[in-house]
VOTITOR-141693 format. One record per residue (C-alpha): residue number from 0; chain; y, z, x. Coordinates in pm, whole numbers, plus 50000, padded with zeros to 5 digits. Last residue first. Layout:
pt k:NUM&c:A&north:Y&up:Z&east:X
...
% end
This chain:
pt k:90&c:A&north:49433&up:48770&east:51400
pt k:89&c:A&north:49185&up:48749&east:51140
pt k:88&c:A&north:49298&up:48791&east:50737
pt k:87&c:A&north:49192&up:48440&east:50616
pt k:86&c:A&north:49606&up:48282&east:50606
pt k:85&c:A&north:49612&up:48435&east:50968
pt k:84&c:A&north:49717&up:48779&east:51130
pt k:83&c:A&north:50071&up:48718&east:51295
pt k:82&c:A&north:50003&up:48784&east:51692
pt k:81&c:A&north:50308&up:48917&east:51882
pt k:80&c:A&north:50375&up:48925&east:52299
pt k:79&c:A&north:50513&up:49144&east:52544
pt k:78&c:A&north:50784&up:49310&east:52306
pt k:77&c:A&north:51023&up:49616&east:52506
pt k:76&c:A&north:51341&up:49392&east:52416
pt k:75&c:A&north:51232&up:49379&east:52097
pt k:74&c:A&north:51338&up:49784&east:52013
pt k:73&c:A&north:51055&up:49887&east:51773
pt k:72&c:A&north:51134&up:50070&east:51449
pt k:71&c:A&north:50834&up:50272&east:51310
pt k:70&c:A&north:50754&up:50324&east:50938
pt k:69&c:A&north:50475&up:50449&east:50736
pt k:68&c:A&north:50370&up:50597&east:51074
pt k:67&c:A&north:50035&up:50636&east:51210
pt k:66&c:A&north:49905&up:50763&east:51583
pt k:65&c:A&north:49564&up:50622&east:51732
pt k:64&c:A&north:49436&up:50710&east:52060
pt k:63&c:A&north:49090&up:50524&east:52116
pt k:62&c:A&north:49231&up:50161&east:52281
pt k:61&c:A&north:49256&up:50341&east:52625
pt k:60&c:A&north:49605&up:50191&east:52692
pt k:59&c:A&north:49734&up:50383&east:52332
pt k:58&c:A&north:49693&up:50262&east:52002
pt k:57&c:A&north:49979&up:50282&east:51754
pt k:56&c:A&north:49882&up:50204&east:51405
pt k:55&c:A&north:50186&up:50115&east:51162
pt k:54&c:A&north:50215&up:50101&east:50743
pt k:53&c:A&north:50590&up:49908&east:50785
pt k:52&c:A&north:50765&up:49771&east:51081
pt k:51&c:A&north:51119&up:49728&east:51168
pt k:50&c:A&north:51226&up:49524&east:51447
pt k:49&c:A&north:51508&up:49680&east:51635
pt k:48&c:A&north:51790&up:49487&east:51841
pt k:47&c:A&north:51938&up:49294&east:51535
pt k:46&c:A&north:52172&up:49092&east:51629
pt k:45&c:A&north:51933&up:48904&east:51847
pt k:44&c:A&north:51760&up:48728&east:51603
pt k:43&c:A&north:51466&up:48573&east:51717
pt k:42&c:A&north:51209&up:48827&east:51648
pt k:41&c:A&north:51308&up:48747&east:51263
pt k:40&c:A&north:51300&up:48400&east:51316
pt k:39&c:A&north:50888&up:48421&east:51494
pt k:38&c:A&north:50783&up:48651&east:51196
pt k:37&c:A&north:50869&up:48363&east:50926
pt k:36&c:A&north:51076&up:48341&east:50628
pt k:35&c:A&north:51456&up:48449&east:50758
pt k:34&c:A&north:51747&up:48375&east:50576
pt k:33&c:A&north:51761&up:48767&east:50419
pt k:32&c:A&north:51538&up:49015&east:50668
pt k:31&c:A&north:51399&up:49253&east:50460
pt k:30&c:A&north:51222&up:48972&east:50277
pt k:29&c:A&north:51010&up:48901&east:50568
pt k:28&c:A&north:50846&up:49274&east:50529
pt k:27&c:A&north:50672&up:49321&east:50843
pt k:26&c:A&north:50376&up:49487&east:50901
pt k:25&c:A&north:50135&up:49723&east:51126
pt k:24&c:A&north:49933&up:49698&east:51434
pt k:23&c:A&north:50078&up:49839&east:51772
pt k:22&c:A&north:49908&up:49810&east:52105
pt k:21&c:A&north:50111&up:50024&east:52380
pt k:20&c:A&north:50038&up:49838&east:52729
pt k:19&c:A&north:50358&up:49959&east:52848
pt k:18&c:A&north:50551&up:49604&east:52851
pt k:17&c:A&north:50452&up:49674&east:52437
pt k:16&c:A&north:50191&up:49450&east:52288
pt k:15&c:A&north:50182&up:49321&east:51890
pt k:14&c:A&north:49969&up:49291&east:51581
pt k:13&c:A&north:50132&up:49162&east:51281
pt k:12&c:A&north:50067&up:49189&east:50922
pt k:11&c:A&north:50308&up:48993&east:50709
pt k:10&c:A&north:50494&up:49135&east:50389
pt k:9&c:A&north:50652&up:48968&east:50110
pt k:8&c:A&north:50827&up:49218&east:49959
pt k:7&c:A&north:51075&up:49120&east:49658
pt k:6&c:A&north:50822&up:49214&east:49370
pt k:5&c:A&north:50845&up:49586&east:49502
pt k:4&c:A&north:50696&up:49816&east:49739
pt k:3&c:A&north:50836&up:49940&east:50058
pt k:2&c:A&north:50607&up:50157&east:50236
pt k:1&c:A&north:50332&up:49883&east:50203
pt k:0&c:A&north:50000&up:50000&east:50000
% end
């Protein structure tokens, strides 16, 4: 159930990398973001430094900590890399 709910969410799961190894699954409303319908414009905006994430699992180098937040805001400049889960649910 996404933190925000309503008929204007549109939410996208993501998986991404911090530069500290940090592995963080969660997602990303697309609606939050007005103008902007894909994960790759959002990350592209440098206005806003922070991207937001809803429903988040943080996993730490060893893969076996786990820490949950309904929402965790992520400054981009510490993003290795991002992985949008598919149209059939795999990353």
């Amino acid at each position: 159930m996404p933190f925000h709910s309503g008929s204007d969410s549109q939410f996208q799961f993501i998986r991404l990398k911090l530069l500290d190894g940090t592995q963080i699954n969660g997602q990303i409303d697309l609606n939050r973001h007005p103008g902007y319908d894909t994960v790759a414009n959002i990350i592209s905006d440098y206005e806003d430094p922070f991207l937001t994430l809803d429903q988040v699992t943080i996993y730490g180098n060893d893969f076996q900590t786990r820490e949950r937040y309904n929402v965790l805001l992520i400054n981009k400049t510490q993003i290795l890399w991002i992985e949008p889960k598919n149209n059939r649910g795999q990353f």
